[in-house]
Backbone as CSV, one residue per row, in Angstrom:
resi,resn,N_x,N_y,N_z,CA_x,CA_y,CA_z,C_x,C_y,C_z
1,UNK,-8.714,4.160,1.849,-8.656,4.595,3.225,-9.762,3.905,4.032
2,UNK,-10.879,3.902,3.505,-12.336,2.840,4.274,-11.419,2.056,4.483
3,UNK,-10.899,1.321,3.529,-10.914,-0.462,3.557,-9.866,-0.532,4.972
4,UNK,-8.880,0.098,4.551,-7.378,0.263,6.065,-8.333,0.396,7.016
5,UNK,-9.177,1.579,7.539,-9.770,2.149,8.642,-10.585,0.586,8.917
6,UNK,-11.083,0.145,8.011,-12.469,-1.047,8.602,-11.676,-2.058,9.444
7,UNK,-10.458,-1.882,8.404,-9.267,-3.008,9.208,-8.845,-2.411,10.718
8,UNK,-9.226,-1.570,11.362,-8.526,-1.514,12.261,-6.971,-0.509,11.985
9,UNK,-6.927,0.328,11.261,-5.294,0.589,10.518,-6.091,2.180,10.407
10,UNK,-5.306,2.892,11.747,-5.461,4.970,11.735,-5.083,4.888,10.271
11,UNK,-5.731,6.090,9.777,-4.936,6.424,8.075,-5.300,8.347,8.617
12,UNK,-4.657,8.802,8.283,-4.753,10.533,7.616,-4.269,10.744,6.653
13,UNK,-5.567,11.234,5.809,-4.844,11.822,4.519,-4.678,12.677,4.695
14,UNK,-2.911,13.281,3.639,-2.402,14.222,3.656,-1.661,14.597,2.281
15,UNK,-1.430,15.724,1.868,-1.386,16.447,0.435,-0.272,16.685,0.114
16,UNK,0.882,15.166,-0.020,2.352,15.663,-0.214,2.585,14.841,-1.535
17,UNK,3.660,15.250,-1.987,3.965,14.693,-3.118,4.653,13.100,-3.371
18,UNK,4.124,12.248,-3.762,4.585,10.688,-3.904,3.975,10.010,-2.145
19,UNK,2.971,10.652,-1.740,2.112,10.105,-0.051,0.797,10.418,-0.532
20,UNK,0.166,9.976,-0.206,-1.497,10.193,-0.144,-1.693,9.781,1.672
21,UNK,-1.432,8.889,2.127,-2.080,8.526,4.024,-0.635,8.380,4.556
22,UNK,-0.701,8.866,5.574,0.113,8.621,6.786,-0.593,7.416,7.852
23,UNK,-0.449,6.343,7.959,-1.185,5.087,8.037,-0.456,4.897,9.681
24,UNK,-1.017,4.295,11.024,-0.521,3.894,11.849,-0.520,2.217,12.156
25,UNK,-0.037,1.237,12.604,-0.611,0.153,12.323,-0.837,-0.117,13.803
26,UNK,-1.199,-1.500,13.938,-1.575,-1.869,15.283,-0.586,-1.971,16.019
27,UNK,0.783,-1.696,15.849,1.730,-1.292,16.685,2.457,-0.269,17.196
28,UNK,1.541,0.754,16.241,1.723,1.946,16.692,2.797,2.582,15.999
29,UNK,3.226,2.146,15.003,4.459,2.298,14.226,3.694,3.143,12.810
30,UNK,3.733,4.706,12.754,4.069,4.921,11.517,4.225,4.770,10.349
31,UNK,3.759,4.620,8.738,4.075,4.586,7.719,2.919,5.062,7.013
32,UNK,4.208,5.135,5.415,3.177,5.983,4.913,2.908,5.364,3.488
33,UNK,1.570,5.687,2.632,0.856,4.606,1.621,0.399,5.647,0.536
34,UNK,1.120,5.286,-0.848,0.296,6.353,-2.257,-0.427,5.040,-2.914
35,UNK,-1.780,5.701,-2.853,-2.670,5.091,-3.259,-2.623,5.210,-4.930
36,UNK,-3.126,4.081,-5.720,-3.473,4.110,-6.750,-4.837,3.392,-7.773
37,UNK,-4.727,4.233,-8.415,-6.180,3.514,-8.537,-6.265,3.915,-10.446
38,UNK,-7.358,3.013,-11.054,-7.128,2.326,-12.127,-9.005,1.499,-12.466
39,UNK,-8.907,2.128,-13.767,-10.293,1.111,-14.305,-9.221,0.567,-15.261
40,UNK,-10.378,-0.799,-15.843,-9.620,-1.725,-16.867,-8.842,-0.368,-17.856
41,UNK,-7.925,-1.297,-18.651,-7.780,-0.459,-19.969,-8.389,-1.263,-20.650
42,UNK,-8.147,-0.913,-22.715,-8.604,-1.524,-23.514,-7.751,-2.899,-23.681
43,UNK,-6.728,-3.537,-22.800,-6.050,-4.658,-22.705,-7.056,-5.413,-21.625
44,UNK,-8.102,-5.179,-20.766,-8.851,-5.756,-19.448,-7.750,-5.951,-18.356
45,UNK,-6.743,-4.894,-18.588,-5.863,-4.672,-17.432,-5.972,-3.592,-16.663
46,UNK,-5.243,-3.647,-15.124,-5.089,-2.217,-14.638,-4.218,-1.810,-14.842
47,UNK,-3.729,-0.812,-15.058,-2.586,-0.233,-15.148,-2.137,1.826,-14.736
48,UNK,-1.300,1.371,-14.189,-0.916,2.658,-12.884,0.422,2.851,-13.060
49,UNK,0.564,4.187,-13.160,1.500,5.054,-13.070,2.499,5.155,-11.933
50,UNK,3.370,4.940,-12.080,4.211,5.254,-10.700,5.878,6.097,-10.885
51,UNK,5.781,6.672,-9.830,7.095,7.985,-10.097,8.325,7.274,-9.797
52,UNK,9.497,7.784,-10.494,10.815,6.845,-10.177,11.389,7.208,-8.494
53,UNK,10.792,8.305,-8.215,11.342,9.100,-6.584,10.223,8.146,-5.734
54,UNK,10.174,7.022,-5.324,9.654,6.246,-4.339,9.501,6.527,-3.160
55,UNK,8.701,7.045,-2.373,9.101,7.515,-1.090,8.081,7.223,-0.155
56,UNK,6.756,6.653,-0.574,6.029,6.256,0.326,6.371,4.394,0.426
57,UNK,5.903,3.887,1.832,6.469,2.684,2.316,5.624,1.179,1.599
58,UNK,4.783,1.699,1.559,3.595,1.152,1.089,2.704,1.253,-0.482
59,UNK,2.546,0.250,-1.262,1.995,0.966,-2.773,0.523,0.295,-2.486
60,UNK,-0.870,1.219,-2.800,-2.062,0.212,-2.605,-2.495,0.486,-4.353
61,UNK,-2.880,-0.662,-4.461,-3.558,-0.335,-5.995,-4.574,-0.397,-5.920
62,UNK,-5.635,-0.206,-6.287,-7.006,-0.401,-6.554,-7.979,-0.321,-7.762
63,UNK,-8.667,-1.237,-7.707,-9.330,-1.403,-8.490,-10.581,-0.879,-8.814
64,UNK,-10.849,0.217,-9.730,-11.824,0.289,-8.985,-13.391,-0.117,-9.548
65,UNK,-13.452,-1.130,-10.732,-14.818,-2.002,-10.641,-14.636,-2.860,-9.733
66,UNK,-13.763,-3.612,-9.201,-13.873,-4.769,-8.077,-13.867,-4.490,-6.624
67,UNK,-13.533,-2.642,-6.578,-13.959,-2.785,-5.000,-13.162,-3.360,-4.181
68,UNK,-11.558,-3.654,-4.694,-10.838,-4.196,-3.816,-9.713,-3.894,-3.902
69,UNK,-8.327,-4.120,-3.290,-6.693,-3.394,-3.685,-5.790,-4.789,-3.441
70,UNK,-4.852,-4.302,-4.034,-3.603,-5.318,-3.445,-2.512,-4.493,-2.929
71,UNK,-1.916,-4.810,-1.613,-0.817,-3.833,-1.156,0.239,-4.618,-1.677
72,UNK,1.319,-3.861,-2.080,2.950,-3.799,-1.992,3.793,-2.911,-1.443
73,UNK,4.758,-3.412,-0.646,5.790,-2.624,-0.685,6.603,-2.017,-1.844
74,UNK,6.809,-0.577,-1.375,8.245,0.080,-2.373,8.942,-0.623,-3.399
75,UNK,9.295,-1.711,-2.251,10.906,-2.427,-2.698,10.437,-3.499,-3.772
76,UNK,9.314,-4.079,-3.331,8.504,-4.966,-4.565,8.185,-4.699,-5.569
77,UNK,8.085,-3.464,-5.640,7.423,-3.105,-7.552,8.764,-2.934,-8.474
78,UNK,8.494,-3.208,-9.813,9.655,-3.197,-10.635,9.747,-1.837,-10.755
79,UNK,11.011,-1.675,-11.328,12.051,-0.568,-11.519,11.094,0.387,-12.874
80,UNK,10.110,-0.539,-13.359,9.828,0.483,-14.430,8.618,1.561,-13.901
81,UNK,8.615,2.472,-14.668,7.527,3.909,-14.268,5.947,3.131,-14.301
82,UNK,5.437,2.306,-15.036,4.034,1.786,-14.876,4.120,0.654,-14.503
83,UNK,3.082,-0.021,-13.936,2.948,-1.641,-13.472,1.509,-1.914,-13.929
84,UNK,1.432,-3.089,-14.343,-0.028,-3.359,-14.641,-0.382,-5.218,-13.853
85,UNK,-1.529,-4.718,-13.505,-2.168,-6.195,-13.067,-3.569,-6.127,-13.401
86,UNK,-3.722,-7.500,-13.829,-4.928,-8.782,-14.165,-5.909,-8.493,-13.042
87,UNK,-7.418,-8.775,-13.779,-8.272,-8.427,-12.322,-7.994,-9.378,-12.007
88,UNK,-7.982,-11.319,-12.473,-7.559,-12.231,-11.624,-6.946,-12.044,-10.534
89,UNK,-5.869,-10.875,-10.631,-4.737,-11.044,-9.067,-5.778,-10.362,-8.089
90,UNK,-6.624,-9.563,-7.798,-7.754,-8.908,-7.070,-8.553,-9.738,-6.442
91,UNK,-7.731,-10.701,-5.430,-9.026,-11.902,-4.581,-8.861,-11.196,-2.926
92,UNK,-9.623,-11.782,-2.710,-10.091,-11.341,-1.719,-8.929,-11.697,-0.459
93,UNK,-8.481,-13.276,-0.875,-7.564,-13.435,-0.209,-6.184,-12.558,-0.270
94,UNK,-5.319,-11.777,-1.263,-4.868,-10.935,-1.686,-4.970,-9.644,-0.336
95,UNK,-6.568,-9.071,-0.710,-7.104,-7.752,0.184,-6.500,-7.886,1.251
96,UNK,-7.306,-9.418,1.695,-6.717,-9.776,3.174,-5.270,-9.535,4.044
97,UNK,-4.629,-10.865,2.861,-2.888,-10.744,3.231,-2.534,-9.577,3.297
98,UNK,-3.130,-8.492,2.514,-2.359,-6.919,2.214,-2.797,-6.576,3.406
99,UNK,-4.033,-5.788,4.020,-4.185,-5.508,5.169,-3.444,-6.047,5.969
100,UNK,-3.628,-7.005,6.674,-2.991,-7.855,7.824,-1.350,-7.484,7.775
101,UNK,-0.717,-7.500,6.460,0.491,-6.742,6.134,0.441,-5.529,7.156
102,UNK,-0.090,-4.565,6.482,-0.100,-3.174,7.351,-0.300,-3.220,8.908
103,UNK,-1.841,-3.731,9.117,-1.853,-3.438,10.703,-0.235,-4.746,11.419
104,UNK,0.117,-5.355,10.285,1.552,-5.890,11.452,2.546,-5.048,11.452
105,UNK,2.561,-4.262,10.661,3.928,-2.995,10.349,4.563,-2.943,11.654
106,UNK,5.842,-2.932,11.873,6.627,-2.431,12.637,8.063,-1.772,12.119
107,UNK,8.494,-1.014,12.222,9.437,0.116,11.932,10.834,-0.447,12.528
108,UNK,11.915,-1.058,11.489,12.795,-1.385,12.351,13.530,-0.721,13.529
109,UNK,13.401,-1.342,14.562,13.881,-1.024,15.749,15.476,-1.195,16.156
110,UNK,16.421,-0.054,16.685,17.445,0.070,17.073,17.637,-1.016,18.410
111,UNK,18.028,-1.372,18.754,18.586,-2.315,19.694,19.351,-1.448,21.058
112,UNK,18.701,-1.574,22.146,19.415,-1.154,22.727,20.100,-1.047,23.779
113,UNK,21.573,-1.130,24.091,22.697,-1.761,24.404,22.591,-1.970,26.043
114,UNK,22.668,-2.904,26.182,22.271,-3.924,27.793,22.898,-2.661,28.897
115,UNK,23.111,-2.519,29.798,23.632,-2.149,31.109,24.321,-3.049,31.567
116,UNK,25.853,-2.409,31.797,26.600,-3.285,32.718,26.768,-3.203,33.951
């Protein structure tokens, strides 16, 4: 939640099941982010749990000897219940792209129909 907020990115945490923040981005658009978080295992991997009922928009992982996350979307993580990543994938450039992700969020928009 620091790291979003430093970015510029409202977050409220809130106590629902498969959500941890209700996140706003710089467009003012809504979404919502379950945080996860993870020390090495005995492989020097992270590895995180995740529920098959997907419902937040956003997945942040974190690391937490490196002090840093990588965001994904929902739709990006595999189909299986755990995911694991390498501290290698944890660069800074990563942090970055992920943030900048969020504060661009926009919520697809309905179109709406000209005046004749």
């Amino acid at each position: 939640m620091y790291l979003l907020e430093k970015h510029g990115i409202q977050c409220h945490h809130v106590t629902r099941f498969g959500v941890d923040l209700w996140c706003q981005s710089h467009f003012g658009d809504v979404f919502t982010v379950e945080v996860k978080s993870s020390n090495k295992n005995k492989r020097g991997r992270y590895a995180y749990d995740i529920k098959d009922d997907r419902i937040a928009d956003f997945y942040v992982f974190v690391a937490l000897e490196l002090e840093t996350v990588i965001v994904k979307a929902a739709e990006e993580l595999p189909s299986a219940v755990g995911h694991q990543l390498a501290p290698h994938q944890f660069t800074v450039q990563e942090l970055e792209t992920g943030v900048r992700r969020l504060g661009k969020f926009k919520r697809g928009r309905r179109k709406t129909p000209k005046k004749k």
